[in-house]
Each structure stands twice: as C-alpha cells, then as structure tokens.
N, CA, C and O atoms as CSV, one atom per row, in Angstrom:
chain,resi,resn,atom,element,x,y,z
A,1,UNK,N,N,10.936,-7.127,-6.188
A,1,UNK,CA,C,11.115,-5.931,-6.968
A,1,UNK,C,C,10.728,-6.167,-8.429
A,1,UNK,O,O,10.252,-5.266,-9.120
A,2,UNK,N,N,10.946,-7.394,-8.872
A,2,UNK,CA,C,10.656,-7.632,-9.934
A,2,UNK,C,C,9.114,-7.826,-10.410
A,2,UNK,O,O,9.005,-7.849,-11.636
A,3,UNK,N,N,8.228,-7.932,-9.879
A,3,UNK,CA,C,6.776,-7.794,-9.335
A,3,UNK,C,C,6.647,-6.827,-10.290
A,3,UNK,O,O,6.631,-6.755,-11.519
A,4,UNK,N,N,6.522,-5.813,-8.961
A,4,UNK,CA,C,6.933,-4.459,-8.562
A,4,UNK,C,C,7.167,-3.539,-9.842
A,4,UNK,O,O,6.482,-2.547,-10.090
A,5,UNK,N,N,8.147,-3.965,-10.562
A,5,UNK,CA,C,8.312,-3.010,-11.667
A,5,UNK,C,C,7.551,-3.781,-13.098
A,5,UNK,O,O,7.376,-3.142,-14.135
A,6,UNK,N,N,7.204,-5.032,-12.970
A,6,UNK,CA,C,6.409,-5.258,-13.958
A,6,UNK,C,C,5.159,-4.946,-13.848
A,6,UNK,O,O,4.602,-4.582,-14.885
A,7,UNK,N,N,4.327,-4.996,-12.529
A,7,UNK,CA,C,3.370,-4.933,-12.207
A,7,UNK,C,C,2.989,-2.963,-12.910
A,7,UNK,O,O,2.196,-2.627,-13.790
A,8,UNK,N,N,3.701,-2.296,-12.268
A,8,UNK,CA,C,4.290,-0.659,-12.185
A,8,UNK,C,C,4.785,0.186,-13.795
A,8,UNK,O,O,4.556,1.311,-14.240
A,9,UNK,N,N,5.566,-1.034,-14.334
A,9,UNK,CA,C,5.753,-0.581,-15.624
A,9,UNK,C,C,7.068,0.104,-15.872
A,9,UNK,O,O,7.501,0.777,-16.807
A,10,UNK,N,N,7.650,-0.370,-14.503
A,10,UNK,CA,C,8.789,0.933,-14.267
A,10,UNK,C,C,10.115,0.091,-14.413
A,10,UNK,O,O,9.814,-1.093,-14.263
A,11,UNK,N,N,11.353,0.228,-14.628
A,11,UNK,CA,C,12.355,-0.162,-14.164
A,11,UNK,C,C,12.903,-1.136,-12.734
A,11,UNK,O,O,12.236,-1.123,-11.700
A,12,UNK,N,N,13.633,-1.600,-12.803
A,12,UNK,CA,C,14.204,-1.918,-11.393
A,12,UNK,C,C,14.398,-1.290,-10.237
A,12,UNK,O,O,14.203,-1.395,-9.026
A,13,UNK,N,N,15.122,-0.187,-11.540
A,13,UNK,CA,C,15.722,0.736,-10.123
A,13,UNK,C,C,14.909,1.423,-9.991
A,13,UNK,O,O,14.921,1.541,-8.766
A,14,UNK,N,N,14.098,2.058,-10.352
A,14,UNK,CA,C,12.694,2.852,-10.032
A,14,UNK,C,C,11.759,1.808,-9.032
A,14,UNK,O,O,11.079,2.137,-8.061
A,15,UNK,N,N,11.879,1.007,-9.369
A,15,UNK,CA,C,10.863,-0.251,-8.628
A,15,UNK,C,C,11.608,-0.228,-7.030
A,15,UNK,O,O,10.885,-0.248,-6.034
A,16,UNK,N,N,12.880,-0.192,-6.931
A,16,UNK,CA,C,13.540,-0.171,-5.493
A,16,UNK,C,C,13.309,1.117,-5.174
A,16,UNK,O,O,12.672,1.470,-4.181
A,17,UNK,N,N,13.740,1.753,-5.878
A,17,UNK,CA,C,13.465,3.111,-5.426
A,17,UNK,C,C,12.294,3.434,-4.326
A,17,UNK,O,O,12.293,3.723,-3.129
A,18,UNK,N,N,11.088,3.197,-5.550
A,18,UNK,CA,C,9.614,3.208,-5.434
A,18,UNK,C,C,9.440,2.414,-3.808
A,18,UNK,O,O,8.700,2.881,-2.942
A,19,UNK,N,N,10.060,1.474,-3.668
A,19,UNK,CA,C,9.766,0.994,-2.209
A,19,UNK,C,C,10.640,0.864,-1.391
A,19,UNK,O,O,10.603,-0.006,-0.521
A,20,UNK,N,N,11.716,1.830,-1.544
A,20,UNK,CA,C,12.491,2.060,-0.509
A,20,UNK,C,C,11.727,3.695,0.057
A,20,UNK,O,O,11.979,4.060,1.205
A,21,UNK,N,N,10.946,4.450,-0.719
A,21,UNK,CA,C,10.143,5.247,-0.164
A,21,UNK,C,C,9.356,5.057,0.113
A,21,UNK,O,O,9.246,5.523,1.247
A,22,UNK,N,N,8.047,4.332,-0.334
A,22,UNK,CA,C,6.599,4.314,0.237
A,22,UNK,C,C,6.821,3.341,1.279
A,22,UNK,O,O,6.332,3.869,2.278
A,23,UNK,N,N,7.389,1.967,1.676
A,23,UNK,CA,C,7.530,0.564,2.241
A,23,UNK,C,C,8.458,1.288,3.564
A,23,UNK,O,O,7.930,1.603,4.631
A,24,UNK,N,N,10.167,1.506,3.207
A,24,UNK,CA,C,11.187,1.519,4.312
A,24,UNK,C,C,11.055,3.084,4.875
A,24,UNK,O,O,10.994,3.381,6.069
A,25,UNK,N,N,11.030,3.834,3.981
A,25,UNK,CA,C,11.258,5.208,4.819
A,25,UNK,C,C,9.753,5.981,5.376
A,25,UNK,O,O,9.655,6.444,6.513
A,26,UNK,N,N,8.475,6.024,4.215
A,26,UNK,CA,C,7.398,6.534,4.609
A,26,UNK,C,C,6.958,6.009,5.829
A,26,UNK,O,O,6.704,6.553,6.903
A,27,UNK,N,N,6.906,4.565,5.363
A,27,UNK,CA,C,5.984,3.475,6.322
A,27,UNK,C,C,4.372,3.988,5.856
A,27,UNK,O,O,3.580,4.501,6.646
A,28,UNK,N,N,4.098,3.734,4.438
A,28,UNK,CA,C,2.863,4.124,4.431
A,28,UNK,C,C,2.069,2.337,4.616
A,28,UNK,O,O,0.928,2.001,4.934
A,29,UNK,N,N,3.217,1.584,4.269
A,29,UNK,CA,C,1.794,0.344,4.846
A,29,UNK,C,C,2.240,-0.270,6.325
A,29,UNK,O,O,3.420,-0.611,6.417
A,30,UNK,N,N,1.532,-0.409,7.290
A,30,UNK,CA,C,1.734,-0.372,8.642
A,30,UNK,C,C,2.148,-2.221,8.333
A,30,UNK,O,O,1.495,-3.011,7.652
A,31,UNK,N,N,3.161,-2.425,8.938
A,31,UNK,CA,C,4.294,-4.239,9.151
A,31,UNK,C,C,2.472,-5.161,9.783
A,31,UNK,O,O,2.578,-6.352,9.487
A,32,UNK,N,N,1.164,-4.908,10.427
A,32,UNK,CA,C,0.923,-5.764,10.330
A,32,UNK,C,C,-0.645,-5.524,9.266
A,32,UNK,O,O,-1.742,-6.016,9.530
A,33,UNK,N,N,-0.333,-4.686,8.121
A,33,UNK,CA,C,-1.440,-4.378,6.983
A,33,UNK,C,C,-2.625,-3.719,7.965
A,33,UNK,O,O,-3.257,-4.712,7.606
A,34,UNK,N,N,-3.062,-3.375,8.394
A,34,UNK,CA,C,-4.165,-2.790,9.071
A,34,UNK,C,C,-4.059,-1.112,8.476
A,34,UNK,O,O,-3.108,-0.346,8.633
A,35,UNK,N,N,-4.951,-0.929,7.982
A,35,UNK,CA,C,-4.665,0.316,7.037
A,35,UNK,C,C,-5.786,1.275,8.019
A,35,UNK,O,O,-6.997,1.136,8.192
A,36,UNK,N,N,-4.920,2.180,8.504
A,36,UNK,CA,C,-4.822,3.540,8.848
A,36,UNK,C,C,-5.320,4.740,8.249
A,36,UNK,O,O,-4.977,5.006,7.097
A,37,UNK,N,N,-6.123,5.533,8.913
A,37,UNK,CA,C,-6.066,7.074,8.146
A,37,UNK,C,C,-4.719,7.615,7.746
A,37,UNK,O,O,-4.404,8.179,6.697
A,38,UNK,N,N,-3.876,7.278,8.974
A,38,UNK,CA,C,-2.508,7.760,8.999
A,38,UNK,C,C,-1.586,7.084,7.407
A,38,UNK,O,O,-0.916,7.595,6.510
A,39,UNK,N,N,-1.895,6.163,7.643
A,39,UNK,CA,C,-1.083,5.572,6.553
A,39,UNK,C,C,-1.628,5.980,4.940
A,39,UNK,O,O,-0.896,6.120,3.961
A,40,UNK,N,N,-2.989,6.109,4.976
A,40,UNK,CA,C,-3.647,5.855,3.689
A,40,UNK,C,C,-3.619,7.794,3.060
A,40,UNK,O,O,-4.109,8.218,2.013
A,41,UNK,N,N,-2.945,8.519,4.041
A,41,UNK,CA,C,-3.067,9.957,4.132
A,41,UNK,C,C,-1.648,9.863,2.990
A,41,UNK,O,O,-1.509,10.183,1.810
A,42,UNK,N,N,-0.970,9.413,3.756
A,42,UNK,CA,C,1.090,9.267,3.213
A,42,UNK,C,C,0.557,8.327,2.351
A,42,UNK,O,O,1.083,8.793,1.341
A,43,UNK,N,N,0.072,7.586,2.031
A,43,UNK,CA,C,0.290,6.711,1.075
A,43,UNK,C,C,-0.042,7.988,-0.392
A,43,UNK,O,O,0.714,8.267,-1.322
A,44,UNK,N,N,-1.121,8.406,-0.158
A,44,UNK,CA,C,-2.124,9.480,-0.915
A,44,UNK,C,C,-1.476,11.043,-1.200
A,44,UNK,O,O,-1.873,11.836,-2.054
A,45,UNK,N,N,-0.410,11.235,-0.267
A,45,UNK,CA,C,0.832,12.172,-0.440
A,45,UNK,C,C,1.981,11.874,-1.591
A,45,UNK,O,O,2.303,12.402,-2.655
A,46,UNK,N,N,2.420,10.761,-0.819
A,46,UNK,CA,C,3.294,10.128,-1.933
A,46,UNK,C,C,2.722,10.302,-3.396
A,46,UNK,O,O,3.389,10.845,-4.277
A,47,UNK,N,N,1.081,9.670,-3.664
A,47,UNK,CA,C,1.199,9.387,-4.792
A,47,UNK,C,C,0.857,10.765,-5.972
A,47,UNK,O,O,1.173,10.680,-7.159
A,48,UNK,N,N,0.170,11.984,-5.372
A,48,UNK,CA,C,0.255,13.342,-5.430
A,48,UNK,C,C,1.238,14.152,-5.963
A,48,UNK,O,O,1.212,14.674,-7.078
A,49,UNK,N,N,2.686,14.297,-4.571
A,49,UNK,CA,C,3.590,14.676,-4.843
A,49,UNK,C,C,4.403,13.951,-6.276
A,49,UNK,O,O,5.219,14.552,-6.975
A,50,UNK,N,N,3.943,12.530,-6.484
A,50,UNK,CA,C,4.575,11.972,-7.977
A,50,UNK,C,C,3.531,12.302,-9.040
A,50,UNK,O,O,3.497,11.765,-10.147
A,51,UNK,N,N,2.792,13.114,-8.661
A,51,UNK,CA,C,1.426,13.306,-10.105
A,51,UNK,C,C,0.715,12.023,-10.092
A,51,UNK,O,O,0.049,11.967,-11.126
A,52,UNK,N,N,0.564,11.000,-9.403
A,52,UNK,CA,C,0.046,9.909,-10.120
A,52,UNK,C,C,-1.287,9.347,-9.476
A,52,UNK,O,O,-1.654,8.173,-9.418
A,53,UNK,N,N,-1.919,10.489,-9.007
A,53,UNK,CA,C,-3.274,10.524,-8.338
A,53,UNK,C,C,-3.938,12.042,-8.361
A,53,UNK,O,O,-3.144,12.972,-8.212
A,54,UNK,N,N,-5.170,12.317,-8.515
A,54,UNK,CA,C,-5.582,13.464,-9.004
A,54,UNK,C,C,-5.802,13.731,-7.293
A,54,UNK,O,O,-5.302,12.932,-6.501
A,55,UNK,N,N,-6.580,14.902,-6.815
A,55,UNK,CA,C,-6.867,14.820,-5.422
A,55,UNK,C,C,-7.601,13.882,-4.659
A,55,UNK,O,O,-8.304,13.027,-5.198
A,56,UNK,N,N,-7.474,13.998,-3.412
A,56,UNK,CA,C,-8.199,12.857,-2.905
A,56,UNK,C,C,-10.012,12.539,-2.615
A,56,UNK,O,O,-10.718,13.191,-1.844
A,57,UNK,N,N,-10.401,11.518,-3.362
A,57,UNK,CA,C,-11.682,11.915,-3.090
A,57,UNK,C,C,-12.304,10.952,-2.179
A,57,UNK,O,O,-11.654,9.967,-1.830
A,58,UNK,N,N,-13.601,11.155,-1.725
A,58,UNK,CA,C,-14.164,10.365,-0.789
A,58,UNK,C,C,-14.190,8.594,-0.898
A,58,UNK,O,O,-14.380,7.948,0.132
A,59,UNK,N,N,-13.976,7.867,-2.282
A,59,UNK,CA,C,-13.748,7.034,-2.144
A,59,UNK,C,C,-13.007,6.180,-1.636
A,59,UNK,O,O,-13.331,4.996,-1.539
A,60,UNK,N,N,-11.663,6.768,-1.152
A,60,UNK,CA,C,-10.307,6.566,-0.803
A,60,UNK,C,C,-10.815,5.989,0.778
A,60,UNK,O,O,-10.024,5.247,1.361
A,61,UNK,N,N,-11.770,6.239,1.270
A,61,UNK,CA,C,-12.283,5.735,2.341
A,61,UNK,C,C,-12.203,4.948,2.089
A,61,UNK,O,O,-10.980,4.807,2.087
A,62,UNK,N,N,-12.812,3.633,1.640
A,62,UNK,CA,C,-13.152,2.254,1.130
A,62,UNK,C,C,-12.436,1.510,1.566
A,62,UNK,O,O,-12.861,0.493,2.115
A,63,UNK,N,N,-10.484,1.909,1.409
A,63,UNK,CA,C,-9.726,1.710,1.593
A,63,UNK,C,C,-9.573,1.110,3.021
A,63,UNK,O,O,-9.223,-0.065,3.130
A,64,UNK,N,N,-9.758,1.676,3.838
A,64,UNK,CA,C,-10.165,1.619,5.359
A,64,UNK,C,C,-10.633,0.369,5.802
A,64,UNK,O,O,-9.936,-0.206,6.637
A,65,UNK,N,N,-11.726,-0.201,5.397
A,65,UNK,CA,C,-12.416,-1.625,5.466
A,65,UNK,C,C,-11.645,-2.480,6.086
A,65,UNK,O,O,-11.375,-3.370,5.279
A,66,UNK,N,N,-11.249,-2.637,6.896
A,66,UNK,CA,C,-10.545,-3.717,7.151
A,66,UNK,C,C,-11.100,-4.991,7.246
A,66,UNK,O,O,-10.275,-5.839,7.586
A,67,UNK,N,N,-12.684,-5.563,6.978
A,67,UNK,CA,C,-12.823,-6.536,6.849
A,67,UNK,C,C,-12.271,-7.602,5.693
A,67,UNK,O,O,-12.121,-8.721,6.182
A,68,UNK,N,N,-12.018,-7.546,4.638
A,68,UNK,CA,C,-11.125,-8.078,4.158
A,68,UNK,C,C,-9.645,-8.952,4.512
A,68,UNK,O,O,-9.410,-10.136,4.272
A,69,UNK,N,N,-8.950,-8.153,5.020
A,69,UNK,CA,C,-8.064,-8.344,6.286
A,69,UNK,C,C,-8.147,-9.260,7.063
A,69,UNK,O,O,-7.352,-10.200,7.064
A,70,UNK,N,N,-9.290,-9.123,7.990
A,70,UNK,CA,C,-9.559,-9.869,8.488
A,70,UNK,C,C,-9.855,-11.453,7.887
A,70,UNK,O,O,-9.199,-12.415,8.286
A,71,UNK,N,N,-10.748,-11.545,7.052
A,71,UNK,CA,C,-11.315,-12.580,6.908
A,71,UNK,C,C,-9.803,-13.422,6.110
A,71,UNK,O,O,-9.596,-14.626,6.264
A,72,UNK,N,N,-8.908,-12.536,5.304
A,72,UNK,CA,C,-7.600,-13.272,4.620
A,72,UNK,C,C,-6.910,-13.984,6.219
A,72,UNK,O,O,-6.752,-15.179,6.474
A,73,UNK,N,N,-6.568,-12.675,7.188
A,73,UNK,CA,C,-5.761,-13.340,8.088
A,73,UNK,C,C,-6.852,-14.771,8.593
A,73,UNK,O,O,-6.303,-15.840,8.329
A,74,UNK,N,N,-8.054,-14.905,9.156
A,74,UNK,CA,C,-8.936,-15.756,9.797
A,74,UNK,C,C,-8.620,-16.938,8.656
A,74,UNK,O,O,-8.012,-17.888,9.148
A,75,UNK,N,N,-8.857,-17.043,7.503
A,75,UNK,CA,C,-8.458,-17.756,6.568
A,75,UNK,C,C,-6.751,-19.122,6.031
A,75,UNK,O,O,-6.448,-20.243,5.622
A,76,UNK,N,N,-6.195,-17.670,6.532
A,76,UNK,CA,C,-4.917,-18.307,6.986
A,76,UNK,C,C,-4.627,-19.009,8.167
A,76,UNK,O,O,-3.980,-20.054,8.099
A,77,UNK,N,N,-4.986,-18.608,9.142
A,77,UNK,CA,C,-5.138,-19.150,10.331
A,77,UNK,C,C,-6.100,-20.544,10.273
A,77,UNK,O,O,-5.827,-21.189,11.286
A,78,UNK,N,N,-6.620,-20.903,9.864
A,78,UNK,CA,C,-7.615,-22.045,9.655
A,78,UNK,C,C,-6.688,-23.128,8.961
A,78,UNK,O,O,-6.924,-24.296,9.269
A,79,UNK,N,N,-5.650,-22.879,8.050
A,79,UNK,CA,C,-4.829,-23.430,7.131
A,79,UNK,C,C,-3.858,-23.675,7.997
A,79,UNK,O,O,-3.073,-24.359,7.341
A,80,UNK,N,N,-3.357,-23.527,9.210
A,80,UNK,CA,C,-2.144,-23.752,9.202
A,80,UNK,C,C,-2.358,-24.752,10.786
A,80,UNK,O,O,-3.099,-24.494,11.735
A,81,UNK,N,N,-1.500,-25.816,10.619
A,81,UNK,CA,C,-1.438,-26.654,11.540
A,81,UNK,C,C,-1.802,-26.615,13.232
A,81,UNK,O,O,-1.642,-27.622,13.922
C-alpha cells in the first residue's frame, strides 16, 4: 500500500481504498495477469467514473499484448530451480 500511495500520490487510506476496489471487489486485474477485454473495460470504468481518464481511445488496445507476459513469466521460469 505504501507503493501504491507513493507511487499514486494519494494517502494510505485512499491507497487501500483504491485497491480494495479496482484489485478485491472489481477484479479488474485477472489473479493470473493475463489482461482481458473484460478486465481492461472495468479497469477503464473505474478510472472514468473517478475523472482520471478522458474517454477511451484506441490505444488502450496495446494493453492487450500479452506478449510481454509471456516472455516475464518464460523468464522466470528459466530462473528458478
């Protein structure tokens, strides 16, 4: 949390707050990161309904890529015993 609100700029309790909605209750990032239309839709709601994204534009696709992902998890996997 402490990240979180330095990273954010925000408080603590705004910082729990902040991810006791998008993290525990939305579920906008899916438990094994594989990013979703579904998720990246709520993620993009959330940040709307708080003003803190103008509408959504076609770049927000990008997002999607999951090669990245991949190559971190393949990466990790190579590292570990």
């Amino acid at each position: 949390m402490a990240i979180l609100a330095d990273l954010g700029r925000v408080s603590p309790e705004e910082a729990d707050a902040t991810y006791e909605l998008v993290v525990e209750r939305v579920r906008a990032y899916p438990p094994d990161l594989r990013a979703t239309r579904e998720h990246l839709d709520a993620l993009l709601d959330i940040m709307q309904e708080t003003g803190n994204v103008p509408d959504p534009h076609p770049e927000f696709e990008r997002f999607l890529d999951g090669s990245y992902l991949e190559e971190a998890q393949r990466r990790l996997a190579s590292t570990r015993p």
